[in-house]
Every structure is written in structure tokens, then in C-alpha cells.
SEGUDO-789521 format. One line per 5 residues: number of its first residue (from 0); their letters; for each residue z, y, x of C-alpha. Coordinates in pm, whole numbers, always signed. Each point is the difference from the previous one (the first is absolute). Layout:
<rs>
NUM> A> Z,Y,X  ...
</rs>
This chain:
<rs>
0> XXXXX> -825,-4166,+8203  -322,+192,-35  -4,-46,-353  +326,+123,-18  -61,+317,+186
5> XXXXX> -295,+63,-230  +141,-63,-323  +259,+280,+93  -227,+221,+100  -145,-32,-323
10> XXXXX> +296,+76,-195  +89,+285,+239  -356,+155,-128  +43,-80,-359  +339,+114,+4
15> XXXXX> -74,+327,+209  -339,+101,-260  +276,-97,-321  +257,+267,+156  -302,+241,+79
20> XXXXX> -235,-26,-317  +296,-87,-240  +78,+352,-90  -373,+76,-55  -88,-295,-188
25> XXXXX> +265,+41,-217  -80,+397,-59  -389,-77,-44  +65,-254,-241  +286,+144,-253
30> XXXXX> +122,-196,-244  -41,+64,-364  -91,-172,-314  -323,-107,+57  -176,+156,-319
35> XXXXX> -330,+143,+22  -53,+313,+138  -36,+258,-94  +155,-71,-401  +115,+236,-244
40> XXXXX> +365,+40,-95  +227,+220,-186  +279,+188,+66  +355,-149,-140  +216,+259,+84
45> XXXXX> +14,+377,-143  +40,+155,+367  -169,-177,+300  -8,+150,+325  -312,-71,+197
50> XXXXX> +33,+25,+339  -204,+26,+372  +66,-322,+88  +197,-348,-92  +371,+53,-1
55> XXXXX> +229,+223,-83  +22,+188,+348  -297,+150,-100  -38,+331,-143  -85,+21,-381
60> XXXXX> -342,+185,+1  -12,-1,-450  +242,-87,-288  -146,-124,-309  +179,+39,-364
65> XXXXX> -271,-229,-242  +134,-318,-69  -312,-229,-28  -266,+222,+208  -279,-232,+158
70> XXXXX> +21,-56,+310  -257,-210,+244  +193,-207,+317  -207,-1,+270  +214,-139,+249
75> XXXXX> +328,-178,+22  +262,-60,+298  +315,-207,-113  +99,+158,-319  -170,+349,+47
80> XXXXX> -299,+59,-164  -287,+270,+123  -85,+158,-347  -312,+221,-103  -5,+231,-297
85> XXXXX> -277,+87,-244  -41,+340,+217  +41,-197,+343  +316,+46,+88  +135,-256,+239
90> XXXXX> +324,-88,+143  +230,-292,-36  +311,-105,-281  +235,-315,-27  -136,-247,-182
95> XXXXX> +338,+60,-236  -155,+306,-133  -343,-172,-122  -101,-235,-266  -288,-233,-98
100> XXXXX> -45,+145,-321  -353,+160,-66  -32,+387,-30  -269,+236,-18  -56,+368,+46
105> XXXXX> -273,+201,-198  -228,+198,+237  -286,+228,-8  +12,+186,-389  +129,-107,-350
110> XXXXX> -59,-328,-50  -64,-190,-338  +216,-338,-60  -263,-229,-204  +77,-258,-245
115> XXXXX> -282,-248,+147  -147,-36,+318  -308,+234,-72  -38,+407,+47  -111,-16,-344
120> XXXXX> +294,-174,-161  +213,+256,-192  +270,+205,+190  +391,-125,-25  +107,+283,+221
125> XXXXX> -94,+291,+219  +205,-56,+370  +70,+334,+230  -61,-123,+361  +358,+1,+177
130> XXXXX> +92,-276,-251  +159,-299,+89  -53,-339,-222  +27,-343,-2  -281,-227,+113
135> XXXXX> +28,-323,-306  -326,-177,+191  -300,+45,+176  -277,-267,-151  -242,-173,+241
140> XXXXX> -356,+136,-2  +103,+341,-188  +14,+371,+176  +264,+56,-274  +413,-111,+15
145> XXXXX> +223,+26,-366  +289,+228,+98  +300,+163,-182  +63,+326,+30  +259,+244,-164
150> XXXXX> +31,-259,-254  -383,-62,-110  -184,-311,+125  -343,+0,+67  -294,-39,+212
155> XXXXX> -81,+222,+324  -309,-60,+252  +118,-49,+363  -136,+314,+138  +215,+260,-230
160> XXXXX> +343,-122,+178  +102,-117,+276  +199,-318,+20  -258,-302,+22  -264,-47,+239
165> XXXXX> -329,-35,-150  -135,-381,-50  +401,-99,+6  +148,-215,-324  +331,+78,-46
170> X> +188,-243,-242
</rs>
């Protein structure tokens, strides 16, 4: 009988701290994809609204209109992401409006698109910062990525966009 009485006190407790901490464990520990964070994506759609938290009861603090801007996640909860932009904006979008697809964004001044992996390999293009282009890989071991942009492929060094962080190999 003893044994009895203790075994339900024991699933009294466990049952009380599940109905207590349930909530909180569940809020600590959000689900999402399980990806490293924080990862660069895209954006899929031509207007995203980012907004100040995860759902759509939350106000919309920034619209975006650039299909395939970088974007880093640097948090997720269910199937909201926390985004960051190349001038640190943050907020959160459905996970509908992103893609995996690699993007870049040319910052700092013009930039010169190289046909090798060398500043003194001859220039393909000169790149306005502002522009968006495609990130085609990111080889171990290099500071440099081969990208397309506005229809000319070449190479630019990781520091003259951002898009990539700088000892990752994008494939």
C-alpha cells in the first residue's frame, strides 16, 4: 500500500511540472527545421512583408519588392523565420516567401567581376553596389565565390558582397 501511495505521488508531481513547464518548454524550444543557424537564403517572392514578430497578428514593420535579395535566418519558430538584411534589418517572414537559392548583394563601391580567381585576372564586368546576383559556388580554401550577375559570370572575392560568410564553400 505504501508503494502505491508513492507511486501516485509521483505521477501527481510529474504530471503537475508537465501542466506547469509544458507551455515554457514548448516556447523555449520552437520547432523549426533544424538547419544551421544563422544560413543565408533568398527571397522567392517579389513582395515580402517582414514583420515584428512570428505570425501574422503582428504588425508589418518593412515590405520588400526584390525577388532574390539575400537574406541571413537567424532564428526560426515553426515556419517563421527571423531574417537579417545586408544593412541589419531584422524582423521575421513565412518561410513561403524565402528560398534556398544563393544571392548576393554588392556593397561598399564598384566592384570588378573577374574571369579567374585573382585581382589581377582581366575584368569581365564592372558591378554598381545595390546589385543583386546569383551565387554559382563558393570553392573550399578560396576568399573568392563565381557568381552571375546581370547576365556575366565571373569571379568576385567574398568581401565586395554580401551573401557568403567568409571561410564558407557553397556548392
Amino acid at each position: 500500500m505504501v508503494q502505491w501511495v508513492r507511486f501516485l505521488r509521483l505521477g501527481a508531481l510529474v504530471l503537475g511540472l508537465a501542466i506547469i513547464l509544458g507551455p515554457v518548454l514548448a516556447y523555449a524550444a520552437p520547432q523549426g527545421t533544424g538547419l544551421p543557424l544563422p544560413r543565408f537564403i533568398s527571397l522567392r517572392a517579389e513582395k515580402a512583408k517582414l514583420r515584428t514578430g512570428p505570425g501574422v497578428q503582428y504588425p508589418e514593420e518593412w515590405v520588400y519588392l526584390r525577388k532574390d535579395l539575400p537574406l541571413e535566418i537567424i532564428a526560426e519558430h515553426h515556419t517563421w523565420r527571423k531574417v537579417r538584411d545586408w544593412q541589419g534589418t531584422q524582423g521575421w517572414m513565412h518561410q513561403s516567401l524565402l528560398s534556398g537559392k544563393r544571392t548576393l548583394i554588392v556593397t561598399g563601391t564598384v566592384r570588378t567581376l573577374r574571369h579567374k580567381a585573382d585581382t589581377t585576372s582581366v575584368a569581365v564586368a564592372r558591378v554598381e553596389p545595390g546589385v543583386v546576383g546569383a551565387i554559382m559556388n563558393c570553392p573550399g580554401g578560396k576568399l573568392w565565390c563565381n557568381v552571375e550577375v546581370g547576365g556575366f559570370t565571373g569571379w568576385l572575392r567574398k568581401l565586395e558582397f554580401w551573401g557568403a560568410y567568409k571561410d564558407e564553400i557553397v556548392e
